[in-house]
Every structure is written in C-alpha cells, then in structure tokens.
C-alpha positions in Angstrom: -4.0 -12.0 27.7 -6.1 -11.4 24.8 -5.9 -14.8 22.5 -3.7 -13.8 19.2 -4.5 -15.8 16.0 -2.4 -16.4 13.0 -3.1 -13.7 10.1 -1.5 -13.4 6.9 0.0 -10.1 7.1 1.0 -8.6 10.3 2.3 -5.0 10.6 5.5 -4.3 12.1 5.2 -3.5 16.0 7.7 -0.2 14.6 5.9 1.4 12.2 5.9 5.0 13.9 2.2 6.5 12.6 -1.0 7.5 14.5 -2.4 4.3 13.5 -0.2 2.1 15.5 -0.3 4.6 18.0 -3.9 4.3 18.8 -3.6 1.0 18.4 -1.1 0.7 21.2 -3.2 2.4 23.4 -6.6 0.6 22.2 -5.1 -2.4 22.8 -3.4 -1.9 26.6 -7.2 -0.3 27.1 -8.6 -3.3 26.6 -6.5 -5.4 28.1 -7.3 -3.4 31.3 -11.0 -3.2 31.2 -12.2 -7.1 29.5 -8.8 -9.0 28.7 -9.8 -12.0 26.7 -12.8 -10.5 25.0 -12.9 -9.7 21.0 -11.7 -5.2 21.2 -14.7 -3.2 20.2 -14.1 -0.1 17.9 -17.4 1.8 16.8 -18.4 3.9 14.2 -21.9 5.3 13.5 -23.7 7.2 10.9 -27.1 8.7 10.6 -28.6 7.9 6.6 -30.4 11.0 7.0 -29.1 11.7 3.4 -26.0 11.4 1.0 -23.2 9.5 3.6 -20.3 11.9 2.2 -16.7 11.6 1.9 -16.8 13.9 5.4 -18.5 11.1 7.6 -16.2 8.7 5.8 -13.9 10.2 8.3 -16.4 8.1 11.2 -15.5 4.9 9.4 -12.0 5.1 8.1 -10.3 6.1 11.5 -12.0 3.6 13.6 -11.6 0.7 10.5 -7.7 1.8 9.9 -7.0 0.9 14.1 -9.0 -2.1 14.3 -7.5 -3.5 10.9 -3.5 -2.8 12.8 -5.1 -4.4 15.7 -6.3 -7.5 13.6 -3.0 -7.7 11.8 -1.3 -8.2 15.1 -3.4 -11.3 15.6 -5.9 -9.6 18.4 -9.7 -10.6 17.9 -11.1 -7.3 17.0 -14.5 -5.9 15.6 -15.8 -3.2 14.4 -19.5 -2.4 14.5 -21.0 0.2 12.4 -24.4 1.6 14.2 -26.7 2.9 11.6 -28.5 5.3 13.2 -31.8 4.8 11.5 -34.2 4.9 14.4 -32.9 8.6 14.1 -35.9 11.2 13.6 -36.3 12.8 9.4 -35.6 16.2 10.3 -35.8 17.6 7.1 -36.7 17.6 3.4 -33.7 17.7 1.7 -33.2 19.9 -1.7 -34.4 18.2 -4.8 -36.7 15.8 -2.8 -40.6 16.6 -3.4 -41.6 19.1 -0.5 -44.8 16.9 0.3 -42.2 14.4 2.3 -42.6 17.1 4.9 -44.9 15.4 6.3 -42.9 12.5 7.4 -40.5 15.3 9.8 -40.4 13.6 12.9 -40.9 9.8 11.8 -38.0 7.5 12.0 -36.0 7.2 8.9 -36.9 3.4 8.4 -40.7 4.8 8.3 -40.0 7.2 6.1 -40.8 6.1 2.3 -37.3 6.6 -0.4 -36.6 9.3 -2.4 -39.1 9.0 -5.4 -38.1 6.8 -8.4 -35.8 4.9 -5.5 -36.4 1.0 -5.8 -35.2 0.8 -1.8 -37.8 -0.2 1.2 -37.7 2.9 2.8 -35.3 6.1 3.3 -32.9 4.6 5.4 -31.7 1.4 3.2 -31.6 3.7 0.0 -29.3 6.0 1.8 -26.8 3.1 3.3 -27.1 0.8 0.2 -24.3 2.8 -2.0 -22.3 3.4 1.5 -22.0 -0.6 1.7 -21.1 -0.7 -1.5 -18.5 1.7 -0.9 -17.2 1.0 2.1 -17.0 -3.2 0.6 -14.5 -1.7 -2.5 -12.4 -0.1 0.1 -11.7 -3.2 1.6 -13.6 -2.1 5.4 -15.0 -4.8 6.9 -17.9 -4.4 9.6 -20.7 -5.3 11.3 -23.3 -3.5 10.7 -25.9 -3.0 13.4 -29.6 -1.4 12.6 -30.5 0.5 15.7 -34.1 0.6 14.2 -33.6 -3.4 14.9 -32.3 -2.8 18.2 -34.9 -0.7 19.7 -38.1 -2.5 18.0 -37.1 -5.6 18.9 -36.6 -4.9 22.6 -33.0 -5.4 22.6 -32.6 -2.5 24.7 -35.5 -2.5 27.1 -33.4 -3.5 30.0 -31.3 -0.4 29.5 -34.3 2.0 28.4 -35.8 1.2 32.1 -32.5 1.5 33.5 -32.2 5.1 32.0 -35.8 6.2 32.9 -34.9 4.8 36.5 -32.2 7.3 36.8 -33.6 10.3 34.8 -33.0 12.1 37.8 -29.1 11.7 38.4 -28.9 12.1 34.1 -30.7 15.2 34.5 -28.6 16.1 37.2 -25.7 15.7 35.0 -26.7 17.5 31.8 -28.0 20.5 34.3 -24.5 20.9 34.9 -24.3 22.1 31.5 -27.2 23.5 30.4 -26.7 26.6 32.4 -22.7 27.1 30.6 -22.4 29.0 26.8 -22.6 25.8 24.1 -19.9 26.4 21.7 -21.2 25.1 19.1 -20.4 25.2 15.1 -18.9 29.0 15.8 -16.5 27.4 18.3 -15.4 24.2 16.6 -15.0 26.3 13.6 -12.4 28.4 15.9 -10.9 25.2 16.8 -10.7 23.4 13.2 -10.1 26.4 10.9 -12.5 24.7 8.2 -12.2 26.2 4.7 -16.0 27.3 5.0 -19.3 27.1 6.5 -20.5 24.2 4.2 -17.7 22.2 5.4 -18.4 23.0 8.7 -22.1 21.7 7.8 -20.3 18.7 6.7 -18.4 18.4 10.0 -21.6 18.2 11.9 -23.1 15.1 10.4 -26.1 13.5 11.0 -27.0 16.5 13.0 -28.0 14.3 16.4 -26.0 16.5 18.1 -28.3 19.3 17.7 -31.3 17.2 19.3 -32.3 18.3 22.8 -31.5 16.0 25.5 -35.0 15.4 26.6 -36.0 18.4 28.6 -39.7 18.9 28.9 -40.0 21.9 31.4 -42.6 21.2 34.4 -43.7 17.8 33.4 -40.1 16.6 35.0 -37.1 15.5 32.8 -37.0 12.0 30.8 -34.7 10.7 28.6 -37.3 8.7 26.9 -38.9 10.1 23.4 -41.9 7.9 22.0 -43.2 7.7 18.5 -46.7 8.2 18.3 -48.4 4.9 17.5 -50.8 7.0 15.3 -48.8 9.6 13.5 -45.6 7.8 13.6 -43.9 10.7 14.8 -42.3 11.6 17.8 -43.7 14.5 18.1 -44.5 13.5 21.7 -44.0 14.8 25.2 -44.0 12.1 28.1 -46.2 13.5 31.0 -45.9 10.8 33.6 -43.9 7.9 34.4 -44.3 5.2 37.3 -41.4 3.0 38.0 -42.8 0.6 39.6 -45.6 -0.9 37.1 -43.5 1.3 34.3 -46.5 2.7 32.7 -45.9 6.1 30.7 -48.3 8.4 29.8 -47.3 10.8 26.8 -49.4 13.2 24.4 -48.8 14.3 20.7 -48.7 17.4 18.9 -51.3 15.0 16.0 -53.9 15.3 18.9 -53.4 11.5 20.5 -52.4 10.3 23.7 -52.2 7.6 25.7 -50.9 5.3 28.5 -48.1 2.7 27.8 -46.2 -0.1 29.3 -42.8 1.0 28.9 -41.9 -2.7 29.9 -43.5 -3.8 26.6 -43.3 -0.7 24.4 -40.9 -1.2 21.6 -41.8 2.2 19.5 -39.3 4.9 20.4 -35.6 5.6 21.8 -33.8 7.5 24.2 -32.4 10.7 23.7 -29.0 11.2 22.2 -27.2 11.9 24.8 -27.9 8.9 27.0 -28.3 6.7 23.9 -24.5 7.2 22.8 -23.5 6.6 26.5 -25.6 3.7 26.5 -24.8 2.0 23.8 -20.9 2.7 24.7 -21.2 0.3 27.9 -23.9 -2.4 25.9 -21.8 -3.0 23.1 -18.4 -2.7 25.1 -17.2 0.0 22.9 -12.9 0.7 23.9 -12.1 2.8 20.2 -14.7 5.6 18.9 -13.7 8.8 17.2 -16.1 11.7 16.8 -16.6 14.9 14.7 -16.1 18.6 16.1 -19.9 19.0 16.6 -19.7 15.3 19.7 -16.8 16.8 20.8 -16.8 20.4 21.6 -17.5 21.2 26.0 -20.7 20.5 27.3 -21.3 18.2 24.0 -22.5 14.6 23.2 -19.2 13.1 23.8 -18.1 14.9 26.8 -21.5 14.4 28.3 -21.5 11.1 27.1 -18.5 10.0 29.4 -20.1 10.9 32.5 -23.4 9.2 31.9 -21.9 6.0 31.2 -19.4 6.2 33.9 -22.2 7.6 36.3 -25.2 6.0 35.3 -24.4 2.9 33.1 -21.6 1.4 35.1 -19.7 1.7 31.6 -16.5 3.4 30.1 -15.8 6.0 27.8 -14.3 5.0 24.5 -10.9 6.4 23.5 -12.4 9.0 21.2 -9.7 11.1 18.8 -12.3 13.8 17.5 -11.5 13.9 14.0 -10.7 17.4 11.5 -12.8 18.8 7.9 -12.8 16.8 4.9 -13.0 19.5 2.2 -13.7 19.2 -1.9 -11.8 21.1 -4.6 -13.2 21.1 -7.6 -17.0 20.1 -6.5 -19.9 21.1 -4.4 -18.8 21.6 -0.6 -20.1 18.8 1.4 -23.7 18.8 3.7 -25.6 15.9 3.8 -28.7 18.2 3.6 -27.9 19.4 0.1 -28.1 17.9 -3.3 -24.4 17.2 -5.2 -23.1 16.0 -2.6 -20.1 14.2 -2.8 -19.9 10.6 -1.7 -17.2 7.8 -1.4 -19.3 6.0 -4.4 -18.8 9.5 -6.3 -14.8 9.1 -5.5 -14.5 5.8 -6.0 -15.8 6.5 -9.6 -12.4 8.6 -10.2 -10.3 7.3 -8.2 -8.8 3.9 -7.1 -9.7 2.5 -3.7 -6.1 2.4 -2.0 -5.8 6.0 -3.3 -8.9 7.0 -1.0 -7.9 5.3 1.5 -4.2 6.7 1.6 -6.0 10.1 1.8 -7.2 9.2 4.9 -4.3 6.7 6.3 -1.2 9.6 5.9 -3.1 12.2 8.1 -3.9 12.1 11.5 -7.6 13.0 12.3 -7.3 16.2 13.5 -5.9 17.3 10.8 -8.1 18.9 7.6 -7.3 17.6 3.8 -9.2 17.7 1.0 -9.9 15.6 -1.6 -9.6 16.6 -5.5 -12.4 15.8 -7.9 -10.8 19.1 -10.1 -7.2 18.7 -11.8 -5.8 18.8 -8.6 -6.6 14.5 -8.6 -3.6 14.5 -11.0 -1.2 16.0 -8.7 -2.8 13.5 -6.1 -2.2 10.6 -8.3 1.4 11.6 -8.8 2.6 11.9 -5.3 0.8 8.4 -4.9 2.8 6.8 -7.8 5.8 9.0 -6.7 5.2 7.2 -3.3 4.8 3.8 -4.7 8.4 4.2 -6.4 9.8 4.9 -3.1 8.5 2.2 -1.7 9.6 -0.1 -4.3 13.3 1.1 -4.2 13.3 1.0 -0.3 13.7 5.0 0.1 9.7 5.6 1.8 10.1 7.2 5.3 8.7 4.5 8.3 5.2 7.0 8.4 4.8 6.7 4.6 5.4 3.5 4.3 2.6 2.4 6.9 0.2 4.2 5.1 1.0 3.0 1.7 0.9 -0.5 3.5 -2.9 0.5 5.2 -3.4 1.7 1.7 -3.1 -1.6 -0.5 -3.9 -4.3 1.8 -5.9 -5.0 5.1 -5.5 -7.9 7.8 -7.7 -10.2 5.0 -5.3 -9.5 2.2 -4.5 -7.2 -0.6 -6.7 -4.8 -2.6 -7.6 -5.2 -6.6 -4.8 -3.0 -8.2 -4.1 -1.8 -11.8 -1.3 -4.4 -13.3 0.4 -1.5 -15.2 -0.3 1.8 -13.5 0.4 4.6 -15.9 0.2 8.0 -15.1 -2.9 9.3 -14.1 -2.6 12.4 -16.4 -1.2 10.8 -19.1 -4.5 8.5 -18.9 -6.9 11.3 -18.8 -5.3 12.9 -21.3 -5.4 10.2 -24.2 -9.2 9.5 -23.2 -9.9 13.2 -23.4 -8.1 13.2 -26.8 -9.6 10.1 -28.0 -13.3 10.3 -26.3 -13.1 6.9 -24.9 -12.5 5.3 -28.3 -11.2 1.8 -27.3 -8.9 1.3 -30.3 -7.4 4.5 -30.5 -6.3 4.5 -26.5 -4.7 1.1 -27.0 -3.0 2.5 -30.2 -1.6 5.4 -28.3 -0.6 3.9 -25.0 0.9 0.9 -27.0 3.6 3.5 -28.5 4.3 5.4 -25.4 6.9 2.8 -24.3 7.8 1.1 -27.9 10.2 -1.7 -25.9 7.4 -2.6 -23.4 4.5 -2.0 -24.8 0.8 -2.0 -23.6 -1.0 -4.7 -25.6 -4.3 -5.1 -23.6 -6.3 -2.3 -22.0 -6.9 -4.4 -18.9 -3.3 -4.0 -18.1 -4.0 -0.7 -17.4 -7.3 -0.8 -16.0 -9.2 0.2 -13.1 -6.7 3.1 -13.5 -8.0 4.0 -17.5 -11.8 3.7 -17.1 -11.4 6.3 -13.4 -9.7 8.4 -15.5 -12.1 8.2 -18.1 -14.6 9.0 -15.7 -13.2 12.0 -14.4 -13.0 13.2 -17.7 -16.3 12.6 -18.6 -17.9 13.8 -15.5 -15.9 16.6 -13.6 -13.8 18.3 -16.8 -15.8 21.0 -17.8 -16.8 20.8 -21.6 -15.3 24.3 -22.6 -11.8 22.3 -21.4 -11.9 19.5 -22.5 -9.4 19.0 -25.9 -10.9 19.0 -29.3 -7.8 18.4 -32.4 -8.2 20.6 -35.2 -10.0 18.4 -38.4 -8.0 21.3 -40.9 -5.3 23.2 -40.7 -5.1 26.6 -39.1 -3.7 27.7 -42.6 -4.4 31.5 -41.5 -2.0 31.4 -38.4 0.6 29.2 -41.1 0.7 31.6 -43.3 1.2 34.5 -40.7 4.5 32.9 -39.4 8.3 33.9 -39.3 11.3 32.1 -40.4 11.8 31.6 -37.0 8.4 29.7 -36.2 8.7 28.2 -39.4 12.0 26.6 -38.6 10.9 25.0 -35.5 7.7 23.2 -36.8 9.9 21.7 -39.5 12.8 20.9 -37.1 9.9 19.1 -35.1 8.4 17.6 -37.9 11.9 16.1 -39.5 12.9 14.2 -35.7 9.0 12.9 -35.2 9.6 9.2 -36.5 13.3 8.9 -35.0 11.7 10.0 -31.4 7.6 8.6 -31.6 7.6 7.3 -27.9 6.9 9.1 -25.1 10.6 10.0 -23.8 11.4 10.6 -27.5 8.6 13.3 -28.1 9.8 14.7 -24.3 13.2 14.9 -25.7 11.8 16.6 -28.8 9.6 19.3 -27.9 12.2 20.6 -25.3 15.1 19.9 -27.5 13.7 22.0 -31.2 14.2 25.9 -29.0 17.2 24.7 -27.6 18.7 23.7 -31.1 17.5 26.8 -32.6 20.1 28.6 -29.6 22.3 26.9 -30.6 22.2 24.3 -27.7 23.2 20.9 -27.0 20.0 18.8 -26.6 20.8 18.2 -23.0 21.9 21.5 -21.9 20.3 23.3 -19.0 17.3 25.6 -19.7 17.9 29.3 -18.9 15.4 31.8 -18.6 16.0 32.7 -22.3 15.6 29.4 -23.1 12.2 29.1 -20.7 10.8 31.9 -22.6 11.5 30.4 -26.0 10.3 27.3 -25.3 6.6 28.5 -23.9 6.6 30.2 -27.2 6.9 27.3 -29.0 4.6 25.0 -26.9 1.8 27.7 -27.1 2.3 27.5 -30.9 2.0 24.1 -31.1 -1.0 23.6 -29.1 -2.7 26.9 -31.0 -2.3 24.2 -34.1 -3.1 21.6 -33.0 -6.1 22.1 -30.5 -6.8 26.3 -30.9 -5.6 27.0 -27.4 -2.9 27.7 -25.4 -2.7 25.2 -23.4 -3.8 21.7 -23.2 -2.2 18.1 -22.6 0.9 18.0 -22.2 2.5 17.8 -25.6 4.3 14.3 -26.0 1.4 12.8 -24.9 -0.7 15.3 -27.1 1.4 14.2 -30.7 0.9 10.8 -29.4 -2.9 10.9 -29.1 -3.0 12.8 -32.3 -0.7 10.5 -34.5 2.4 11.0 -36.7 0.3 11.8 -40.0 -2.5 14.2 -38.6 0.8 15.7 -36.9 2.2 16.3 -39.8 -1.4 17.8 -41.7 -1.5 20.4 -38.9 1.5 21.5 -38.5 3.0 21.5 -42.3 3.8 25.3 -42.9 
C-alpha cells in the first residue's frame, strides 16, 4: 500500500462530488500500476501569451484531486509542465509586428513584450500565473521543459522515439487518412457560447502542430532548432541509428549534420512528446481541453504511443468544458484584454475563484462575472457560507465550499467580517474610495455591532473597490446630487410630497441598514393605508417603484442606482435631508 502520513485536515471518505470521485479512481489507479510511489497528477500550459481564466481549468482540476488525495494522507504531486520549449507561433495584438521575426524560435529565445523587465517571453508570461496560482492556495512543481530538453534530460527517450519512428508513424497513419474534427466538432460537442471561447478552449494551440510528417524524406518525430536562426524552421533529411547522426536543412538557408546523441537544441513533436512525457514522469491524473481530446487527437493518439511505443500508461484524463466571461473581452490567449486569474483575483477573493471551479464538474461550461453579475456570484457564495454555518449545505456543496477555503496545508486568508459584496461596491462607488467616509457608513449599517476598522472587512472592500474602479463603466457609476433638483420639487403632488416627508420624519428613528429597509418599503405601504409588515400586492409593487424611482431621480438623477438603504447611508442623514426637502 501507498504509505499515508498524518495531515491536518482530511476530507471525509463520504463527501459525494466529482472530486472524490476521481480521486477514488486516481488513487485505486495507482495502487495498480506503482503502489508505494508518490501519485503523479499533471497539468501543462504553453506561455505563448496571457494564461487565462480558460487554461486555469488545466490547473484547477488536476490541483482540486491531488489536494483530496493529499488530505487523505497519500503522497501526491502535482507537476505543472510549462511548455516553453514550445515554438512562438505568432505576434500577438498590441505586441510590435517586428517580433515576427522570432516565429518559429522557442519561447524561452524569444525576447519579452517591450517595456517587460522579464528574461525572455516565456518567464514574463508565467510570472503573474505563479503569482496567481500561489494566492489560490495550488501548490506545484513546476517543471521548465526548455530545461528538460537543453539539458539532455530526455535524450534517452528522444533516441528511443527516433528508433521507433516507424511503428509511431504507423500509428498516427492510422489517422491521418480519417476526417479531424476539429474546433467545428468540439464546438458540436461543448455547445460554447462562441467562437472566441472556443479559441480559448484550444489553448496553447500545440494541438494544431503537425506530428512530424515530412513527405518523401521518411517520417521523424524529431524537430531541430536551427543552431543559426534559432528556429525550427527545419526539415530532418536523414537519420542513422546506429552512430545517431541527423542530417536536417533550414528554410534560413543552413544545414548540417548532427549527433543526435549529443544534440540538446530541439524537441519531439507533440504528439509523441505528450506520450512521452506521460510514461517519464509517471503521470496516473491529467485532464485535457476539447481541442487534446476530440478522435484522432493529441490525447487519444497519445494513449497508444505510450502504450505502444513507450512501455507507459495513459493518464486518467477527464477532458474539461468552456470557461466563458460576462461582462469582459471573450478569452484567446492570442488577443489583447484578455482575462487572467491575476485579473480575477483583483475583484474577487481567492476561495470564490476557486469554488467556481470546485461546484462544477469539468465537462461542464460556467462563466465567470467581471459585470454585475459578480454580485449575484458573491451572494450565492455568502448564501452558501450561511448554510454551511447552520448545518443545512447539501454533502456536494459542502465539499466544494470545503475545497474552496482550505487545502491539505491549511486554510486560505479570509475577510474577518464579510459584508455583502454589493453593499461594498456600492458605498465605494458612492464614496470614491474615500477611506473615512466608507468606515463612517459601514460603521452605521449594524449600530449594535459595528464595523470600527476597515481591515475587518478587507480583502472583500478593496476587490470591490476594484471592480468598481475598473469594470463599472463611468456613465454607471453613482454621482449624489451637490443641489437640490428644486425643478422636479416644485413639480410634485401632495401625494409625492407626503412620502418624502413621511421618509424624512422616520430617518433618525430607522438610520441602520434594516431600519432604512424597513423604511423605504414601509412609506407606500403607510400611504395605503397598510400595516408596515403587510404583504406587498401588485398595487402596492407599483407604488413602491414609483417612489424608489423618485428617490433615486433626487438623489443621484437616475432611475436606478444602489439599492436605497445603503444609498441614504452612503449619502448621510443631513445631505438626505437637503435633497429631498420639498
């Protein structure tokens, strides 16, 4: 049996979601092929560009099964291959078109993004990803396949491969002659929202790359990078096993004749390279996006090579669903805007991103709201959280809330006094981030218990601050009236008139947030002739939208806006009472 060790939180063998059900089978899995060895689960991404919240999906599934596995007390790791011996395929938009020139070198040889204070193209693109992915809690170990190949790590496996180019040919012929879905077909299969995300779903685009063809000159699954133009650009044109010399020639005009026992400058193709790496690393858990996993594609392929020509296994491999975006540019890693888990975790809390991608399986689609649809998100969470709390969370919820807030090593930074989201964003909004006035207001929502620090409240505060500042268009966000609206004032009814000063007189006996709730639903109600706590009607519905669009009309010249207890709150009693005096 694999040896257990003692961890400080250790999920319940019960807990009925798809995490523990991987796990399950990850675990029996490895038990059959290497008991007693550490379980390897995988993840790789390509820092061909921005790693969006879409390829998160690579490192949150395999990260959420080895973390159960680890909380159980099994040795588990999870390697992150960063697939920057990958080739720059193209310049992406907003990147100075002369780095065209570099298509065809390996990212690590590539120079940054101009102004970028990073080595090369690769590291700038992974540093905010670590960053990220260390908030959330993910622990990893990170493996540089630009490392790997350079150093000769891989030799005995790259000879292996040219050794057997024949029987790998053999097996990707089988293929080559059947229709290749493709993005139309995984688009069938997925129902994406639209082509960008289906863009997104594709990823680093190494599925696209050819398998290493090269017509009459025979088939190898080696590609070299020039050792004059850096790029691989390169066709091999003879091979000999035996002394393991390879000839090649590049589209730059060089050639030459290399020792492929020495040669440390290039990498095989995809499509053996996943396999490969599969049975060298050990791999049992490794999910993959719609493009690996569609017939005929990396993945499938994959599993016979290894099996075939590596002597390996296939990794369990869930293929995993869309990530979409309301509210912001769709995702493609090939586009500028792009939206990245550092972007999220800028208006959002860590175990919230993480729930998104705990509570659904990975076939299944969800987006993720930078719009005001993250205030809806944030209420189910804290709606959640009070189930949990009073015992009421269903088994599947619970788990997630658990993968959520806390990991195998311990629990995640929290905010002490979580208040609502849209309560949050709403006073910041109101107040423009003015320190004093947000601790003013939040310290009368709850006169009994009230807030007396902003660090109570904070991460929560400054990510919805954030949001505000950053994803609520300017022609919505709330401006307060500095004068009376005295032409509207003067245009009033009795009627209107009655209900400002009925809302005016209760203001100092209700200024807390359940007060001023109480309040503005109460003043139509009274005017009907109503008990404060009876049941609206649609009458009653009617007259109180009425009211509510006349407050907001003097207070903020709109409509609509914040919701109004919070509104009065932000604006204080005695500008209240300046506006609104008719």
């Amino acid at each position: 049996m694999t040896a257990r060790k003692e961890v400080p939180t250790v999920a319940q063998s019960t807990e009925t979601d798809w995490v523990s059900r991987f796990a399950d089978e990850v675990i029996a899995e490895a038990e059959r092929r290497a008991p007693g060895k550490p379980i390897v689960c995988a993840s790789g991404l390509s820092p061909s560009g921005p790693i969006h919240l879409g390829n998160l999906r690579e490192v949150m599934t395999p990260h959420l099964v080895a973390d159960e596995i680890r909380r159980r007390g099994y040795d588990c790791v999870h390697i992150l291959s960063w697939d920057d011996y990958d080739r720059y395929r193209k310049v992406p938009a907003g990147v100075d078109p002369s780095w065209s020139e570099h298509i065809g070198k390996p990212l690590t040889s590539v120079p940054a993004p101009p102004g970028s204070s990073y080595a090369n193209w690769a590291e700038h693109f992974k540093a905010p990803m670590i960053e990220a992915l260390s908030a959330m809690g993910i622990e990893f170990h990170g493996i540089s396949q630009t490392e790997k190949y350079t150093s000769g790590a891989y030799r005995e496996q790259i000879l292996h491969a040219m050794h057997h180019r024949e029987q790998i040919d053999a097996v990707l012929d089988r293929y080559r002659t059947k229709d290749k879905p493709g993005a139309k077909d995984a688009k069938k299969q997925q129902k994406p929202v639209d082509e960008a995300e289906l863009e997104a779903a594709e990823g680093s685009g190494a599925a696209a790359e050819d398998d290493g063809s090269a017509g009459g000159a025979g088939y190898y699954p080696y590609k070299p990078y020039c050792s004059v133009c850096e790029r691989d650009l390169t066709t091999v044109t003879s091979y000999d096993d035996k002394t393991t010399e390879l000839t090649y020639t590049c589209a730059c005009g060089h050639g030459e004749t290399v020792l492929l026992s020495e040669h440390n400058r290039g990498k095989l193709v995809w499509k053996v390279d996943w396999p490969m790496r599969w049975a060298y690393e050990g791999v049992v858990f490794e999910p993959s996006g719609v493009d690996h996993s569609s017939p005929g594609s990396s993945f499938v392929v994959g599993g016979q090579i290894v099996r075939e020509v590596f002597g390996g296994d296939q990794p369990i491999g869930p293929m995993y669903a869309f990530v979409g975006i309301s509210g912001m540019a769709k995702m493609s890693s090939s586009k500028g805007g792009v939206p990245t888990p550092a972007d999220a975790l800028e208006i959002m809390e860590a175990p919230l991103l993480r729930w998104l991608y705990a509570r659904r399986r990975p076939n299944q689609s969800f987006k993720i709201a930078f719009d005001q649809e993250i205030q809806r998100t944030y209420d189910e969470w804290d709606a959640l959280e009070r189930k949990i709390n009073d015992g009421s969370a269903q088994p599947a919820d619970a788990a997630a809330y658990s993968r959520a807030t806390r990991t195998a090593g311990g629990e995640l930074p929290r905010t002490p006094r979580p208040l609502p989201y849209r309560m949050l964003a709403s006073v910041v909004d109101i107040t423009t981030g003015h320190d004093e006035q947000t601790l003013r207001i939040l310290g009368e929502l709850d006169p009994a218990n009230p807030v007396t620090s902003l660090d109570e409240t904070r991460p929560r505060l400054d990510r919805a601050e954030r949001w505000i500042t950053t994803q609520v268009p300017a022609e919505q966000r709330t401006r307060v009236r500095d004068e009376p609206d005295t032409e509207l004032l003067a245009s009033l009814g009795e009627t209107e008139r009655e209900s400002l000063r009925l809302l005016l007189d209760g203001l100092d006996e209700h200024w807390s947030l359940d007060g001023l709730t109480t309040l503005v639903y109460g003043v139509p109600k009274l005017q009907a002739g109503l008990s404060a706590d009876a049941k609206p009607t649609p009458e009653l519905k009617v007259a109180q939208r009425a009211f509510f669009a006349l407050l907001y009309q003097l207070l903020v010249g709109r409509d609509t806006g914040p919701r109004l207890p919070t509104l009065l709150l932000a604006v204080g009693a005695d500008r209240v009472r300046k506006l609104l005096a008719a």
